[in-house]
N, CA, C and O atoms as CSV, one atom per row, in Angstrom:
chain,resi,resn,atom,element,x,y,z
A,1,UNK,N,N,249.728,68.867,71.285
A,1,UNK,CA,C,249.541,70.310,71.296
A,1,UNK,C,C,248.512,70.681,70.232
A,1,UNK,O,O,248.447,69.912,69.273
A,2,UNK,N,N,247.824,71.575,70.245
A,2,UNK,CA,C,246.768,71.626,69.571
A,2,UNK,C,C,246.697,73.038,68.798
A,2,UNK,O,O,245.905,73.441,67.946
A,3,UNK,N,N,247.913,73.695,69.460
A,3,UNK,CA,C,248.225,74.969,68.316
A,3,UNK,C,C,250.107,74.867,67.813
A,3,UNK,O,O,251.086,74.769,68.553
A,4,UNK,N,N,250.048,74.926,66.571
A,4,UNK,CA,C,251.619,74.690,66.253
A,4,UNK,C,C,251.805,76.254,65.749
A,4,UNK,O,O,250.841,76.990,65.538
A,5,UNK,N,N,253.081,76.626,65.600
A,5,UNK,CA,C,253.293,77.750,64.883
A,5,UNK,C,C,254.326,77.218,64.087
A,5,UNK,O,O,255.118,76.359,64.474
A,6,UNK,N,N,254.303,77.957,62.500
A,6,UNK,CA,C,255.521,77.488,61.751
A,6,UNK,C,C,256.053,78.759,60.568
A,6,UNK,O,O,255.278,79.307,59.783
A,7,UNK,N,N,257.174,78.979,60.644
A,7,UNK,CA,C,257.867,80.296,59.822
A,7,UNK,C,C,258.007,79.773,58.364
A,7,UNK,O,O,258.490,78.643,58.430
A,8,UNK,N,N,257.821,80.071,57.310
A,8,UNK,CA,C,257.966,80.002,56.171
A,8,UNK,C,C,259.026,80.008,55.931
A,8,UNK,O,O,259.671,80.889,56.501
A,9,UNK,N,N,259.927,78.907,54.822
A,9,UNK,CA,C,261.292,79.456,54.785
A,9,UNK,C,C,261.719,80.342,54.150
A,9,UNK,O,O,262.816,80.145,53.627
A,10,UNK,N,N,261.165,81.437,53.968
A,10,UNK,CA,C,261.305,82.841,53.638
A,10,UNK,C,C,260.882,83.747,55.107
A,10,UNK,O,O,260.711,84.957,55.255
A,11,UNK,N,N,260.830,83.022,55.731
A,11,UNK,CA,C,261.226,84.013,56.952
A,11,UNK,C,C,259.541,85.235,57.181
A,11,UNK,O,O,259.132,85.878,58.148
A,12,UNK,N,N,259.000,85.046,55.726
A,12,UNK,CA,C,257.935,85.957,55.595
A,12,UNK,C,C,256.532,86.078,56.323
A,12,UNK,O,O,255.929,87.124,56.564
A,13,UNK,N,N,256.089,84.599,56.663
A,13,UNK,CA,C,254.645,84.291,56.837
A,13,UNK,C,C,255.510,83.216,58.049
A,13,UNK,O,O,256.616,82.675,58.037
A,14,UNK,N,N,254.267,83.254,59.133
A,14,UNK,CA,C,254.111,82.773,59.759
A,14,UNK,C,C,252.256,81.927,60.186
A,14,UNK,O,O,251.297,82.598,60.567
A,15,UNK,N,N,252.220,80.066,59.929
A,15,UNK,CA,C,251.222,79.550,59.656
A,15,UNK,C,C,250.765,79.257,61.202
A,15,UNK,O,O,251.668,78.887,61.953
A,16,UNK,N,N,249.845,79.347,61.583
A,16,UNK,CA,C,249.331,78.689,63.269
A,16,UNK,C,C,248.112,78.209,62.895
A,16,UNK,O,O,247.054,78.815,62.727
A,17,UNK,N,N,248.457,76.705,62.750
A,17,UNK,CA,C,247.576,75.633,62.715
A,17,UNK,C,C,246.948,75.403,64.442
A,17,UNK,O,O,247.650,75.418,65.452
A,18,UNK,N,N,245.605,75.219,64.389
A,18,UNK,CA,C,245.240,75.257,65.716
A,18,UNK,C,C,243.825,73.556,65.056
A,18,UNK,O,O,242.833,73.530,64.328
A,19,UNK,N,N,244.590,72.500,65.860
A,19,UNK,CA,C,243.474,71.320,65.792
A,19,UNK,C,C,242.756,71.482,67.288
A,19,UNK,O,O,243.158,71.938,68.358
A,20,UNK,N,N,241.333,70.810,66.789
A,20,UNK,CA,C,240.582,70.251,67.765
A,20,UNK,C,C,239.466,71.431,67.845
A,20,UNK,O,O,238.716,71.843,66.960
A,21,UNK,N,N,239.632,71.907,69.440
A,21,UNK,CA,C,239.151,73.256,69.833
A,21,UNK,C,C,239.639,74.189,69.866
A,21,UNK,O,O,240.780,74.299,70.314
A,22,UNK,N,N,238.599,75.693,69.168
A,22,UNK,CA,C,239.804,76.677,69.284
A,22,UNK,C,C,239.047,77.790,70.860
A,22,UNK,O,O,238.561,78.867,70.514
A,23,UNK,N,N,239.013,77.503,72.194
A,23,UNK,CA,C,238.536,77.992,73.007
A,23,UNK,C,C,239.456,78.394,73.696
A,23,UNK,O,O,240.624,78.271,73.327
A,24,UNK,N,N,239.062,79.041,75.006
A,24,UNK,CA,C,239.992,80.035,75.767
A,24,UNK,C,C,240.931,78.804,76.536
A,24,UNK,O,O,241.812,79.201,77.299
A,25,UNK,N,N,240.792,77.643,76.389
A,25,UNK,CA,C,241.619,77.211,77.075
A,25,UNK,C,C,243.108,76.957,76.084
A,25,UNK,O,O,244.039,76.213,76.392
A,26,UNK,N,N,243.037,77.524,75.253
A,26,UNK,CA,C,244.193,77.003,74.251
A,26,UNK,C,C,244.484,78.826,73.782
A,26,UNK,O,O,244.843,79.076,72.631
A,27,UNK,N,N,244.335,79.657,74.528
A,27,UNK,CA,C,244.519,81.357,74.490
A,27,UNK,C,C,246.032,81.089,74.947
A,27,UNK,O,O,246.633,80.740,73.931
A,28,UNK,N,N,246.680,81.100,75.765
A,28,UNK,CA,C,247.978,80.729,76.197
A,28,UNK,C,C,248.938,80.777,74.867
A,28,UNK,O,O,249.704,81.632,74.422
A,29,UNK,N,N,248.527,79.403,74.415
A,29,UNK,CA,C,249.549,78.553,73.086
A,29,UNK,C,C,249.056,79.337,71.989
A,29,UNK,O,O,249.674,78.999,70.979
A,30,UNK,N,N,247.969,80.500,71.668
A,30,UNK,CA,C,247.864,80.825,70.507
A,30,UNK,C,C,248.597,82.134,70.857
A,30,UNK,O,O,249.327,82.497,69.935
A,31,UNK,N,N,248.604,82.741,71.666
A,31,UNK,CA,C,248.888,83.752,71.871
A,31,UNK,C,C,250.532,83.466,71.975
A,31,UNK,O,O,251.143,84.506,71.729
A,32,UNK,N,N,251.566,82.146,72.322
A,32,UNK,CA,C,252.707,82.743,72.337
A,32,UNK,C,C,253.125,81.798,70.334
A,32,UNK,O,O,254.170,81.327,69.885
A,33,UNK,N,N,251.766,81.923,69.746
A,33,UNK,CA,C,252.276,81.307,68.581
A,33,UNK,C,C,252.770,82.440,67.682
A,33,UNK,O,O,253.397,82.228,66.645
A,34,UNK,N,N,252.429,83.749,68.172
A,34,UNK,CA,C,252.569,84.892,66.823
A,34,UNK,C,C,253.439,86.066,68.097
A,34,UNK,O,O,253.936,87.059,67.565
A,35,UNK,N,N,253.599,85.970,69.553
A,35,UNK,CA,C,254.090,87.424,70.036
A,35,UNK,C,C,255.405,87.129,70.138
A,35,UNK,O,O,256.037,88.046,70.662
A,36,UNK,N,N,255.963,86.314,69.872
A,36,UNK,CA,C,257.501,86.492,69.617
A,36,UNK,C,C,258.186,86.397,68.385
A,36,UNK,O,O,259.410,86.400,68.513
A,37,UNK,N,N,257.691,86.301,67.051
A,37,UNK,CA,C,257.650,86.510,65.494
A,37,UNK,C,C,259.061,87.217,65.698
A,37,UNK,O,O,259.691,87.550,66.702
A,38,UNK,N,N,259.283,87.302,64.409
A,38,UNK,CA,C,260.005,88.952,63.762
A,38,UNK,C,C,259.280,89.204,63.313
A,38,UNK,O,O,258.404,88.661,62.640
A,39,UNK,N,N,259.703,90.794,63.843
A,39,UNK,CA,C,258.622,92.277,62.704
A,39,UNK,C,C,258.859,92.168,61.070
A,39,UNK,O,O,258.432,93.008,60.278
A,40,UNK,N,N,259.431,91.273,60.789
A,40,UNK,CA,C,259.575,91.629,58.936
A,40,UNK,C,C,258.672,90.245,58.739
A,40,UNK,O,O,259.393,89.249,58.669
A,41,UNK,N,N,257.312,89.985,58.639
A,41,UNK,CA,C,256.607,89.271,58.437
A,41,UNK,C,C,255.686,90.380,57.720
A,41,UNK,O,O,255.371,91.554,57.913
A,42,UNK,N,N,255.390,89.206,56.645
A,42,UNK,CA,C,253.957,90.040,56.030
A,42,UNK,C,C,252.517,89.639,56.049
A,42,UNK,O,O,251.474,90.251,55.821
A,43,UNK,N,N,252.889,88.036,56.501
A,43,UNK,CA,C,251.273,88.000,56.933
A,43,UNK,C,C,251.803,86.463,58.431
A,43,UNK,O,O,252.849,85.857,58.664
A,44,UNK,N,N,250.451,86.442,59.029
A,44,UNK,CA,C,249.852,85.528,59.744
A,44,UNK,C,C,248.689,84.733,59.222
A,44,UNK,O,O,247.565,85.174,58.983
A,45,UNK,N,N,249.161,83.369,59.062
A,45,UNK,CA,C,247.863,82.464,58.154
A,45,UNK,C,C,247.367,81.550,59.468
A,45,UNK,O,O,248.035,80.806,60.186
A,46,UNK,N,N,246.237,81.817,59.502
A,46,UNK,CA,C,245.709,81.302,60.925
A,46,UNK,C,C,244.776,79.859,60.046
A,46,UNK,O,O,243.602,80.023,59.713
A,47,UNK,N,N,245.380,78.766,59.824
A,47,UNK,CA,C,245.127,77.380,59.509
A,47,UNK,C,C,243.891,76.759,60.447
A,47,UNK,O,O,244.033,76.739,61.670
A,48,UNK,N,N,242.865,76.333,59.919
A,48,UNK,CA,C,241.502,76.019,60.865
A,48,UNK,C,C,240.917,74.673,60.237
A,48,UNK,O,O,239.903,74.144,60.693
A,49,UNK,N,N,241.642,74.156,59.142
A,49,UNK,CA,C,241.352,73.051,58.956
A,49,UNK,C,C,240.825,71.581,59.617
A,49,UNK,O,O,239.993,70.756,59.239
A,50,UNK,N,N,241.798,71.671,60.890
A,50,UNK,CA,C,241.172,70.676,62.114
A,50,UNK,C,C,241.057,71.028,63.270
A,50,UNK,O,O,241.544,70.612,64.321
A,51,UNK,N,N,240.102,72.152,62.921
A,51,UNK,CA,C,239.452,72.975,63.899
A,51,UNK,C,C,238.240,72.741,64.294
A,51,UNK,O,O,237.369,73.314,63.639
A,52,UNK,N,N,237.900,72.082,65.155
A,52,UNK,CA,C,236.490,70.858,64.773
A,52,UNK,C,C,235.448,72.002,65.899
A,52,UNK,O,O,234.261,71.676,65.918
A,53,UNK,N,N,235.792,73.163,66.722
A,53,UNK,CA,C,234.848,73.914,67.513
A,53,UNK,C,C,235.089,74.957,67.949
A,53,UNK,O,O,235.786,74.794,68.950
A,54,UNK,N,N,234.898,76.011,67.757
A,54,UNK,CA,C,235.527,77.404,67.952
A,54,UNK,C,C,234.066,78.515,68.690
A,54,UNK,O,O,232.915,78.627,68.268
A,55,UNK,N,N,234.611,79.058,69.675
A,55,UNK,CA,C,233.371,80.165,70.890
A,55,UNK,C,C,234.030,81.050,70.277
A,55,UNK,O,O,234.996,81.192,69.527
A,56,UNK,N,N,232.857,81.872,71.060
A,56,UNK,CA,C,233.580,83.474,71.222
A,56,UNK,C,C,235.019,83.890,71.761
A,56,UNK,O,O,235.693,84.719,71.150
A,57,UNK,N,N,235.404,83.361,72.780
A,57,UNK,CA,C,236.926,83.382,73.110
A,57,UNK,C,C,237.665,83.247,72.168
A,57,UNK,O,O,238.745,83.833,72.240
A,58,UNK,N,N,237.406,82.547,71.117
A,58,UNK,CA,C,238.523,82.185,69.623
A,58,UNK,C,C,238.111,83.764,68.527
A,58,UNK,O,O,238.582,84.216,67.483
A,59,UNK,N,N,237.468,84.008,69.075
A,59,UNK,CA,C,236.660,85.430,67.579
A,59,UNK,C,C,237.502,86.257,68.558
A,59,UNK,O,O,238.379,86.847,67.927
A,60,UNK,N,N,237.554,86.516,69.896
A,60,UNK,CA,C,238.604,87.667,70.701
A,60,UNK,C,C,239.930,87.445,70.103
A,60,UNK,O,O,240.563,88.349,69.559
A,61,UNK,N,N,240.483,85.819,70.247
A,61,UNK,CA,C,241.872,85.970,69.658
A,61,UNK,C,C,242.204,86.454,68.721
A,61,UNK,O,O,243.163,87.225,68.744
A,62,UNK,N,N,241.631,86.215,67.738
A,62,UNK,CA,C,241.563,86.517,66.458
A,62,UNK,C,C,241.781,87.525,66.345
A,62,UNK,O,O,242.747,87.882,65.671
A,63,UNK,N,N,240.572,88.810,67.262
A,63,UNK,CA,C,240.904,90.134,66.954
A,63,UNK,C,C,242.396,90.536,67.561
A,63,UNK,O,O,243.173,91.089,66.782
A,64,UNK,N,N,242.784,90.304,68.794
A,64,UNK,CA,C,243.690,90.650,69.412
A,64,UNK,C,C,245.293,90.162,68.744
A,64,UNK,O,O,246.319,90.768,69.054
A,65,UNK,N,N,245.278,88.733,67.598
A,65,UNK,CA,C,246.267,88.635,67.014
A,65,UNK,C,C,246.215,90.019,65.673
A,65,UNK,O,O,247.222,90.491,65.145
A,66,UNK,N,N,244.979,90.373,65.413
A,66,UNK,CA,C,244.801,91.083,64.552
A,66,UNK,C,C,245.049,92.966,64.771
A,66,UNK,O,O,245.291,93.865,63.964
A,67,UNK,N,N,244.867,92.942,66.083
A,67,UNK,CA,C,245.344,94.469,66.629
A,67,UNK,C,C,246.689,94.332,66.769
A,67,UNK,O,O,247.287,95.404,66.675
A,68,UNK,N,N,247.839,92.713,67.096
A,68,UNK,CA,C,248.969,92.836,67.314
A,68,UNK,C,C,249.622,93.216,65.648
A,68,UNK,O,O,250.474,94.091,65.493
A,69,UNK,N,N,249.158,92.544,64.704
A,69,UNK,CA,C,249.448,92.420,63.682
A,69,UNK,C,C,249.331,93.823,62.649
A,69,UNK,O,O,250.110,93.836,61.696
A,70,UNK,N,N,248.474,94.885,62.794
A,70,UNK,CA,C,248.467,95.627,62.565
A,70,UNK,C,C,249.501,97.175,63.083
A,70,UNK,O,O,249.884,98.211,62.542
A,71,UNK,N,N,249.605,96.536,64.398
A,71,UNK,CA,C,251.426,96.922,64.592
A,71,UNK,C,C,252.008,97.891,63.815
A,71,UNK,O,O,252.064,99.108,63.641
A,72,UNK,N,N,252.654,96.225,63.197
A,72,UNK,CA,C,253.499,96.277,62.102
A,72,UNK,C,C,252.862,96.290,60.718
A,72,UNK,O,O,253.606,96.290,59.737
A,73,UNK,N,N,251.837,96.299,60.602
A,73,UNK,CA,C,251.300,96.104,59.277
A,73,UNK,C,C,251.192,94.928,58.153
A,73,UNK,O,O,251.274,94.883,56.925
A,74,UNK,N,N,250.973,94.024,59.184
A,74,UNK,CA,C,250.731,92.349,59.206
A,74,UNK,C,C,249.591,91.690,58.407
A,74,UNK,O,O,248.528,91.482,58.993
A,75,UNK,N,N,249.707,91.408,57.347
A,75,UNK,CA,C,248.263,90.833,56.937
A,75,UNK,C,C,247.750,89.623,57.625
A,75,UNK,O,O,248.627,88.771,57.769
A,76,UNK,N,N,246.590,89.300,58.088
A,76,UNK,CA,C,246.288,88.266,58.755
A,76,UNK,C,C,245.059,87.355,58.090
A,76,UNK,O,O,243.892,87.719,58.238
A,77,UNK,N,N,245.324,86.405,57.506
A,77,UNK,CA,C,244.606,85.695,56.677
A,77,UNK,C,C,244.034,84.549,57.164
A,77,UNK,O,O,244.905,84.071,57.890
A,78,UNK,N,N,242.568,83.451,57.198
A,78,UNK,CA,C,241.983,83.128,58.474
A,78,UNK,C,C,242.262,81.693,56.495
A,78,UNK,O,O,242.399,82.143,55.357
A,79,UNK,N,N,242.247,80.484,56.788
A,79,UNK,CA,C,242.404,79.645,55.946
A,79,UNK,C,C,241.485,78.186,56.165
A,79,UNK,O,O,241.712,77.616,57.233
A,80,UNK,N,N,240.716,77.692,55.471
A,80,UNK,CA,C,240.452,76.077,55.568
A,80,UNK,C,C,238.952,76.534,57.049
A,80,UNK,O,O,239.161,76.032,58.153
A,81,UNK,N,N,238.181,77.055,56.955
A,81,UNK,CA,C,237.478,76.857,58.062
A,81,UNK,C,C,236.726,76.206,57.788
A,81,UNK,O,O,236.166,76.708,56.814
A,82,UNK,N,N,236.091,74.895,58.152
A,82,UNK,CA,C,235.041,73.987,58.047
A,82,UNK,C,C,233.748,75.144,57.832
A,82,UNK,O,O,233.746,76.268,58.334
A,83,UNK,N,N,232.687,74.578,56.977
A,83,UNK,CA,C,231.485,75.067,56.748
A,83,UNK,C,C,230.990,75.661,58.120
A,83,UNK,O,O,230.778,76.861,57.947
A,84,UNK,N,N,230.656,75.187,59.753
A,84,UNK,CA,C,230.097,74.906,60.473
A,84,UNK,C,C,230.901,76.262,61.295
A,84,UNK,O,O,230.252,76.989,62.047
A,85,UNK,N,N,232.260,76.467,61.061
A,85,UNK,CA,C,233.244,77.567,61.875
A,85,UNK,C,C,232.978,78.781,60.896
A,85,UNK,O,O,232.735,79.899,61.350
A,86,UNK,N,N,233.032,78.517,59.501
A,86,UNK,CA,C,233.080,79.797,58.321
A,86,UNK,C,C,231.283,80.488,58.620
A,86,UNK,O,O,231.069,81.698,58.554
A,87,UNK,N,N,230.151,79.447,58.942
A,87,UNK,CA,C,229.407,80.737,59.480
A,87,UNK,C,C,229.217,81.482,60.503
A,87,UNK,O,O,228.386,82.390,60.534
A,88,UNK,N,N,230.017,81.147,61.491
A,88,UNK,CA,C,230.187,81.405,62.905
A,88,UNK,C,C,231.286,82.780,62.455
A,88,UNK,O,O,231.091,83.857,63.019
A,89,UNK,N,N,232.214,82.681,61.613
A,89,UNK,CA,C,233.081,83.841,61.535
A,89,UNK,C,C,231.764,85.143,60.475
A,89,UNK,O,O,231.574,86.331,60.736
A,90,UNK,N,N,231.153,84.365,59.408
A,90,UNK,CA,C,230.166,85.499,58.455
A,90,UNK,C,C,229.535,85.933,59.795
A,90,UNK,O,O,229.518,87.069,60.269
A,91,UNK,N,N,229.050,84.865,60.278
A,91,UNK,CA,C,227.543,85.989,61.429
A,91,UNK,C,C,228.373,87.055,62.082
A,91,UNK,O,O,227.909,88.190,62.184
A,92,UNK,N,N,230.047,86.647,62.711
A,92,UNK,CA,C,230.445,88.129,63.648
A,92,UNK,C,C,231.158,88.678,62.253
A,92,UNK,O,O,232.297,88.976,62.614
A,93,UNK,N,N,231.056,88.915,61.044
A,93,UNK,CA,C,231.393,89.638,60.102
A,93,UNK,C,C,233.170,89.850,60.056
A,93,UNK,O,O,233.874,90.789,59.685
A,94,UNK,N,N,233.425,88.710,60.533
A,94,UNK,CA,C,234.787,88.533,60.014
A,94,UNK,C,C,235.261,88.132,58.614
A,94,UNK,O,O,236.058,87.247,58.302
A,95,UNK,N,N,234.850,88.654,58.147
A,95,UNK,CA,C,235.023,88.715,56.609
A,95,UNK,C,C,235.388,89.376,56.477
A,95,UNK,O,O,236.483,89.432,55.917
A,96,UNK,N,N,234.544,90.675,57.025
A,96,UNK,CA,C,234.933,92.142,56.702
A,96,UNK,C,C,236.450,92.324,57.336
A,96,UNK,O,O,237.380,92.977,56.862
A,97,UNK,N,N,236.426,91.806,58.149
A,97,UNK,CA,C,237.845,91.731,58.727
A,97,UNK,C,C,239.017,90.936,58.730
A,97,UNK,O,O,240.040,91.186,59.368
A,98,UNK,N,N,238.785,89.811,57.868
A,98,UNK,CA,C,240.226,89.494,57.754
A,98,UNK,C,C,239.504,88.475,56.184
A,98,UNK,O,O,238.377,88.107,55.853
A,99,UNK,N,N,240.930,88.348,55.577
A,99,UNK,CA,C,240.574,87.435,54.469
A,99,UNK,C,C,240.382,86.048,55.073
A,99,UNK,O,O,241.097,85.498,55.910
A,100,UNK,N,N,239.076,85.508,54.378
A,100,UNK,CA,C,239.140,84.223,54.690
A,100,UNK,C,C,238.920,83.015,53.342
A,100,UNK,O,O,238.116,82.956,52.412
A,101,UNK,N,N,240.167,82.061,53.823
A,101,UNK,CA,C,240.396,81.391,52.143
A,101,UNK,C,C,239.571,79.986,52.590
A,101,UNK,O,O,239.659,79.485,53.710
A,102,UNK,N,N,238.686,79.414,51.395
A,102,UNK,CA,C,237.896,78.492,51.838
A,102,UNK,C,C,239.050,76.510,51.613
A,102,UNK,O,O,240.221,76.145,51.497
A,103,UNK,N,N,238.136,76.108,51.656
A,103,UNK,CA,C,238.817,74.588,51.877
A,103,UNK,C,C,239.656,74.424,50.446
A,103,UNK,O,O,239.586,75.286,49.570
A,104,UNK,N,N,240.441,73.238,50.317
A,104,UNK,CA,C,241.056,73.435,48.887
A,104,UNK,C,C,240.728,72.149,48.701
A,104,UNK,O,O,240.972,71.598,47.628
């Protein structure tokens, strides 16, 4: 599987590690990684570490986990994007739109 979802054991954050590709064919599994949550979450950490290729279909999810998330008032934090994905998110100015934490 190439998108996992995992709850913090504080119940608070929810992490969705997505390996490989992040394209519309993996929209399905990202999308049921965050719409059945609980509402007492304070953020979504969208993990991109072995995220080796990401289109435009992955910049839609993003927004659309990000319109779900705002909901409730969800912080949605984008984490670990390879050099090659982190300018693909600066050029569509997702910066401005979600925090993004670099490699550690």
């Amino acid at each position: 599987m190439s998108i996992q979802a995992q709850l913090s054991s504080d119940s608070k954050r929810v992490r969705i590690s997505i390996e490989g590709r992040f394209d519309f064919s993996v929209q399905q599994e990202f999308r049921n990684a965050y719409r059945h949550q609980a509402n007492n979450l304070d953020s979504y950490v969208v993990n991109l570490s072995h995220a080796e290729y990401m289109d435009s279909s992955a910049l839609g999810m993003l927004l659309l986990l990000r319109d779900h998330a705002n909901e409730s008032n969800i912080e949605v934090v984008i984490e670990q994007p390879s050099s090659q994905i982190r300018t693909i998110l600066k050029t569509a100015h997702f910066d401005d739109l979600f925090t993004i934490l670099p490699p550690i």
